[in-house]
C-alpha positions in Angstrom: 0.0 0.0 0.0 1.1 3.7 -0.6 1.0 6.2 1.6 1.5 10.0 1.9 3.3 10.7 5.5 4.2 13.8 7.0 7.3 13.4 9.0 9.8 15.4 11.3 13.7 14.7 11.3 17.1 16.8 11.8 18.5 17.2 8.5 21.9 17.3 7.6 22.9 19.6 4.6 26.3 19.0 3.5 28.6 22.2 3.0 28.6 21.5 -0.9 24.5 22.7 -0.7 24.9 25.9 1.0 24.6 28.0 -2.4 21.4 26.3 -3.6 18.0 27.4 -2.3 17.5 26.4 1.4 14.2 24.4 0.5 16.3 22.8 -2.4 19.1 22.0 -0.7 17.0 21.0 2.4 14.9 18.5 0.2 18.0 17.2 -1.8 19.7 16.3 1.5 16.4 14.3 2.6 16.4 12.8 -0.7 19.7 11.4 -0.5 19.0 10.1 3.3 16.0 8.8 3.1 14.9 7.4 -0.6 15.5 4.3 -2.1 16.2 3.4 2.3 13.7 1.2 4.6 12.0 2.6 7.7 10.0 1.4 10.2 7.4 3.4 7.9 8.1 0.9 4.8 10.0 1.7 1.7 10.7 5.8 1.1 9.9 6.2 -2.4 10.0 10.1 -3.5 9.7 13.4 -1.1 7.0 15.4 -1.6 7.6 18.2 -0.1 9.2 20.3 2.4 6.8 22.1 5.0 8.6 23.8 7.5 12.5 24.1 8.0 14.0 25.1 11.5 17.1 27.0 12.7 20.1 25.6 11.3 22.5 24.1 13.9 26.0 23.6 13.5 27.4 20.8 15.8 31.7 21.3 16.2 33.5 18.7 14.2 31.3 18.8 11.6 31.2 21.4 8.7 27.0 20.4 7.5 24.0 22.3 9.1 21.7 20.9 10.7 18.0 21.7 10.3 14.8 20.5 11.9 12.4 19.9 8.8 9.1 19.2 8.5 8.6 17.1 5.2 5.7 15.0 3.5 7.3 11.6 2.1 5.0 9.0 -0.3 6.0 5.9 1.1 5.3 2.1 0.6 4.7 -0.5 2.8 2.7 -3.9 2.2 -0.1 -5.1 4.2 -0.5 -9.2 4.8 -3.8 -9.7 2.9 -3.3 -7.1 0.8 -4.5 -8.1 -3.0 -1.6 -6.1 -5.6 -1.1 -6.1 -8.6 1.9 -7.2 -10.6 4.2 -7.8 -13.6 5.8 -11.0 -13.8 9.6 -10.2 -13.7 11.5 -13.9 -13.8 9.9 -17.1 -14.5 11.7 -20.3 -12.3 11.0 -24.2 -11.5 10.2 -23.1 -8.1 7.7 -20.3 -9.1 7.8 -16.4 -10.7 8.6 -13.1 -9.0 6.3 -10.2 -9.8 7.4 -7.0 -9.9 5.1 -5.2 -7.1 5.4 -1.3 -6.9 9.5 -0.7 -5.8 9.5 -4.7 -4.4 9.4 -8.1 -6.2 7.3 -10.4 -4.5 7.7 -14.4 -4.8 4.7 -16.4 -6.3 5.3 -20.4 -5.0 5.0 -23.2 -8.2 2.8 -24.4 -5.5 1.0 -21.3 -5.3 0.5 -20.8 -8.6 -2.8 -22.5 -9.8 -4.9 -25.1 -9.2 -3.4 -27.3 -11.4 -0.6 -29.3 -11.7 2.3 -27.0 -13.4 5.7 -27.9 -15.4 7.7 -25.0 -16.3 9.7 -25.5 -19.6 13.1 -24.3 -20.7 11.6 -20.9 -23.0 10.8 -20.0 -19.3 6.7 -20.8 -19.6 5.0 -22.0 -16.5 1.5 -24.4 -17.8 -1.0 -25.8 -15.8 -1.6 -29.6 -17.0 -5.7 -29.9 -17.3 -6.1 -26.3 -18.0 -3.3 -25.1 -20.4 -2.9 -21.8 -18.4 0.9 -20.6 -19.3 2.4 -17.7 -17.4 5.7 -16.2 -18.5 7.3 -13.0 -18.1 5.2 -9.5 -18.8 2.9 -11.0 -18.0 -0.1 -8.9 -15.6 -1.2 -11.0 -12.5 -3.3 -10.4 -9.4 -2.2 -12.1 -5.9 -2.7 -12.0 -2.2 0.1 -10.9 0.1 0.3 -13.8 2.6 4.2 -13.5 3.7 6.2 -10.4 4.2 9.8 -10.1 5.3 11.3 -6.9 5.6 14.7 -7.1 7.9 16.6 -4.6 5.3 16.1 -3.2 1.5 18.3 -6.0 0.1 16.3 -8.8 2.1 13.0 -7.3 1.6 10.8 -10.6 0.2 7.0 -10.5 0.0 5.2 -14.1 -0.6 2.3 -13.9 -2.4 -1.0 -16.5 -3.8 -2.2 -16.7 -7.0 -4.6 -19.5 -5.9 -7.7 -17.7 -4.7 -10.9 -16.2 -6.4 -10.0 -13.5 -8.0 -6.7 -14.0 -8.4 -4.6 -14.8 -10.9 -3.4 -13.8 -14.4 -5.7 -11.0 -15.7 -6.3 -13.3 -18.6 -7.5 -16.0 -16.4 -10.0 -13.9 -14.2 -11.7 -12.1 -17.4 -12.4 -15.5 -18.8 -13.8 -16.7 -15.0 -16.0 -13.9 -15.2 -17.5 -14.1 -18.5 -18.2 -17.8 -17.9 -19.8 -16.8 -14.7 -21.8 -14.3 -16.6 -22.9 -16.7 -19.2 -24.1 -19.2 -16.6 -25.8 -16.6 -15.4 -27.7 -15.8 -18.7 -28.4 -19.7 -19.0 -29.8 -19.7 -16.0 -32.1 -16.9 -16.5 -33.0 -18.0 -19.4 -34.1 -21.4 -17.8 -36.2 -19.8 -15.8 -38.3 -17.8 -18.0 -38.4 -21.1 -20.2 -40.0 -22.8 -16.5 -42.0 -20.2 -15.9 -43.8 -20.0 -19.3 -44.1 -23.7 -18.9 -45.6 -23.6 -15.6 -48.4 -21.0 -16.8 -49.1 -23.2 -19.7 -50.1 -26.1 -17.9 -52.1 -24.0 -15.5 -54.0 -22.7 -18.5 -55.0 -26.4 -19.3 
């Protein structure tokens, strides 16, 4: 999930920014500290904006200023649960990453489909009954159900493809149109009951 936080933090500016703008330089030095790194927040992406900026402080020893700043952030962090959607980034034997948003995210062979699946060496995932085939580029939808995120490097999201709903966006178009022709059968069945019925009662 993405969010918008506002947060508060001393901010160093290095010498080397003291002729740009103070917001500039302020929001460069944040940049450089905080995106692309992993908080207790989730992933910072890209700063927003800065909001307020403090006094500067200079501590002895050190030739940067410091400066209390006030700064909104978009950041990401995944929820357990959480359906995303993806782009298939590597296909494996063991299963495919997806590329979720700034994390790849690890789709079991087991967690696939409901099918049985061999993966073949042009990198093709197939499910035996149904002839699905996943391969990369492809779009999916999964379920978070497994999230691990220790440091930026080690970051690893497990995911399920195996649930209504879910899936490639492929599969779940063709789900729902045979649900909405089942549906039309069905209706249609009834009417065909129902002007039976009032026949007979006629009689």
């Amino acid at each position: 999930m993405y969010a918008k936080l506002q947060l508060k933090s001393n901010i160093r500016v290095p010498p080397h920014l003291f002729k740009s703008d103070l917001k500039k330089a302020v929001s460069s030095a944040i940049e450089k500290e905080f995106v692309g790194h992993l908080g207790k927040e989730g992933l910072f992406i890209v700063v927003l904006g800065v909001n307020e900026v403090g006094d500067g402080i200079i501590i002895p020893g050190d030739g940067a200023i410091y400066y209390e700043t006030v700064f909104d952030m978009l950041v990401y962090k995944p929820i357990l649960q959480e359906v995303v959607n993806g782009v298939v980034s590597e296909v494996t034997e063991f299963g495919v990453f997806l590329r979720i948003g700034p994390i790849d995210g690890l789709v079991h062979v087991s967690q696939v489909m409901d099918d049985f699946v061999s993966y073949s060496t042009a990198g093709v995932l197939t499910g035996k009954e149904s002839k699905r085939t996943l391969k990369v580029k492809d779009v999916v939808r999964a379920r978070i159900i497994a999230i691990s995120l220790k440091s930026m490097k080690g970051a690893k999201l497990g995911l399920t493809m195996r649930q209504p709903g879910l899936g490639k966006i492929e599969w779940i178009m063709a789900e729902k149109k045979k649900e909405e022709e089942a549906k039309t059968v069905e209706k249609e069945e009834k009417k065909v009951k129902k002007k039976e019925s009032k026949g007979k009662k006629k009689k």
